[in-house]
C-alpha positions, -999 to +999 in steps of 0.1 A: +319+784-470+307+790-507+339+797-529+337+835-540+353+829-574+360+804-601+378+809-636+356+787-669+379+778-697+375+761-727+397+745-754+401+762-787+412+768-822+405+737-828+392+741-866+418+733-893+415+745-931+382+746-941+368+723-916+351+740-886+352+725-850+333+745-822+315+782-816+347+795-806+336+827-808+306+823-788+324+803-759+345+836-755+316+855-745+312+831-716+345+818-706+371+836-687+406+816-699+412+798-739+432+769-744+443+776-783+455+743-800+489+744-812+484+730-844+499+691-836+468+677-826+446+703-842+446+738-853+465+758-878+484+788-883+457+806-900+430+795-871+459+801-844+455+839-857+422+845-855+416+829-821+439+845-804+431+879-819+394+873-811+406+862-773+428+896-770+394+915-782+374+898-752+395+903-730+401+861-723+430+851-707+453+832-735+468+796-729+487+769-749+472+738-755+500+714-764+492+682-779+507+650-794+511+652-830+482+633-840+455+648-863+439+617-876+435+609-841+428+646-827+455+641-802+438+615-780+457+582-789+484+571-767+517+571-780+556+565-766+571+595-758+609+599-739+608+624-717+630+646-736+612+644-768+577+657-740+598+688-732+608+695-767+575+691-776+556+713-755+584+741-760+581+740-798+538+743-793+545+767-764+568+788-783+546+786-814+516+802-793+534+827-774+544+842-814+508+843-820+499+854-790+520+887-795+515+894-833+478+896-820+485+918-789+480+897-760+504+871-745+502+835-732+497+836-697+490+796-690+496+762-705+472+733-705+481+699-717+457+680-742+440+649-752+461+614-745+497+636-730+472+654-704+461+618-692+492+602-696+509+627-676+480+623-650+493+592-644+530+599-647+547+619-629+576+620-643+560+623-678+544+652-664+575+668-647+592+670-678+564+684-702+562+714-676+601+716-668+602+722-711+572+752-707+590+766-676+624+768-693+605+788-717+586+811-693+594+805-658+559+824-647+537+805-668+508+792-651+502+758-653+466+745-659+466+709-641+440+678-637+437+690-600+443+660-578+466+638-608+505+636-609+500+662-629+494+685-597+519+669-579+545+670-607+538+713-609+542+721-571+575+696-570+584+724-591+572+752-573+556+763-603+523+787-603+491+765-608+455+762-619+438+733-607+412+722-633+379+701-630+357+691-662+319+704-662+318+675-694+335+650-681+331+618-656+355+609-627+376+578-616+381+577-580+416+582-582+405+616-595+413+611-630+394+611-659+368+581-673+382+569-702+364+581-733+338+558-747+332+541-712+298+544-695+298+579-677+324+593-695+309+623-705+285+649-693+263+661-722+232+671-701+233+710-690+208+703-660+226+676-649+262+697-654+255+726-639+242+720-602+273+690-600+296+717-609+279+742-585+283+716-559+318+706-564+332+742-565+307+744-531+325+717-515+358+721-526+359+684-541+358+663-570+324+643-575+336+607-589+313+588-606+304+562-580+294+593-558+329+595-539+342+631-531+382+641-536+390+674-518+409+696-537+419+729-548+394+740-573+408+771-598+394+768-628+364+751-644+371+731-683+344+733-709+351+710-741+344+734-769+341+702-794+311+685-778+279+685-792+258+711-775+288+727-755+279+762-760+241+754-742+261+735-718+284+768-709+260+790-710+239+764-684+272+761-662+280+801-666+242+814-653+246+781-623+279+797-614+262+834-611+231+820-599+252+809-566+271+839-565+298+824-576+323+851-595+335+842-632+369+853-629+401+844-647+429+826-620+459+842-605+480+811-607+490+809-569+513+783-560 
């Protein structure tokens, strides 16, 4: 049976200064949840602002997009982290946003991880336990936006915590469910009319699509759209009409657990 309803998000506020990065504000008139960057890996104050102000406008459901602090590297080089530092870390981000979120009158109702941490804690469990055991101790009703089918999942119902499983309209698939490495053949997913029926099909089926052609069941909640990528506003807007095409509802997530 055809899933009724799916959430799109897409990470944001992702500019910094002067420089530009992403159609922010046309991704909010397709996307149902933002990821706002928390200023480590990129983002500032300033751009923090006006993103969430422009989310509370569209009605688009706000989240916290924690990264390492890494802006040379945009938050996507691995680093060594203790697992008390990863808590602290994502509560100083997390606590950042939900300031923001409120000066601009909305709140921060989910937290996605980013870049290198996100597929580090993928793989690590307990890496992953204790970036969300730091947001929880903040907010212990904050929805957790996981890699559906990582440790990640399996870190954020140990802790009975409420969750969105994610998959990547942009992105190519290990069969372990995680995430070909960027710069790897098949990494990325830049065509819309190659995007848009896979990601049709995989909310249809209720699995990931690896690249090798494998399917992973899993809970499906929410759909990622890289708001950095060359072309990712065509690519959304391809997605969004395949997902309404299919009568598929655009909807932002409950966070069941």
């Amino acid at each position: 049976m055809t899933q009724a309803r799916i959430d799109l998000n897409a990470d944001m506020g992702e500019s910094f200064g002067p420089w530009p990065m992403g159609d922010d504000a046309a991704l909010l008139g397709i996307i149902s949840s933002a990821n706002i960057a928390c200023g480590f890996h990129a983002g500032d104050w300033d751009v923090m602002a006006s993103t969430m102000r422009l989310a509370v406008e569209r009605g688009v459901g706000i989240g916290a997009h924690p990264g390492l602090p890494d802006l040379q590297g945009f938050g996507r080089r691995e680093m060594q982290i203790g697992l008390e530092s990863a808590a602290n870390l994502v509560r100083y981000q997390l606590g950042a946003a939900r300031a923001m979120a409120k000066a601009a009158g909305g709140a921060v109702r989910h937290l996605k991880l980013h870049g290198a941490i996100a597929n580090m804690a993928s793989r690590d469990e307990a890496l992953a336990r204790a970036c969300y055991e730091g947001a929880l101790s903040v907010d212990p009703e904050l929805i957790l936006m996981v890699l559906a089918g990582t440790a990640q999942e399996r870190a954020a119902r140990a802790l009975s915590a409420r969750i969105a499983c994610e998959i990547f309209a942009d992105r190519g698939y290990n069969e372990d469910a995680t995430l070909i490495t960027r710069g790897q053949p098949g990494a990325m997913v830049h065509d819309p009319d190659e995007a848009a029926p896979r990601i049709v099909e995989m909310v249809r089926s209720g699995a990931i699509i690896a690249a090798s052609g494998r399917r992973i069941p899993t809970r499906i909640d929410t759909i990622c759209l890289h708001g950095d990528n060359p072309g990712a506003v065509r690519l959304a807007q391809a997605v969004r009409a395949a997902l309404d095409a299919a009568g598929i509802e655009v909807r932002a997530f409950d966070g069941a657990r």
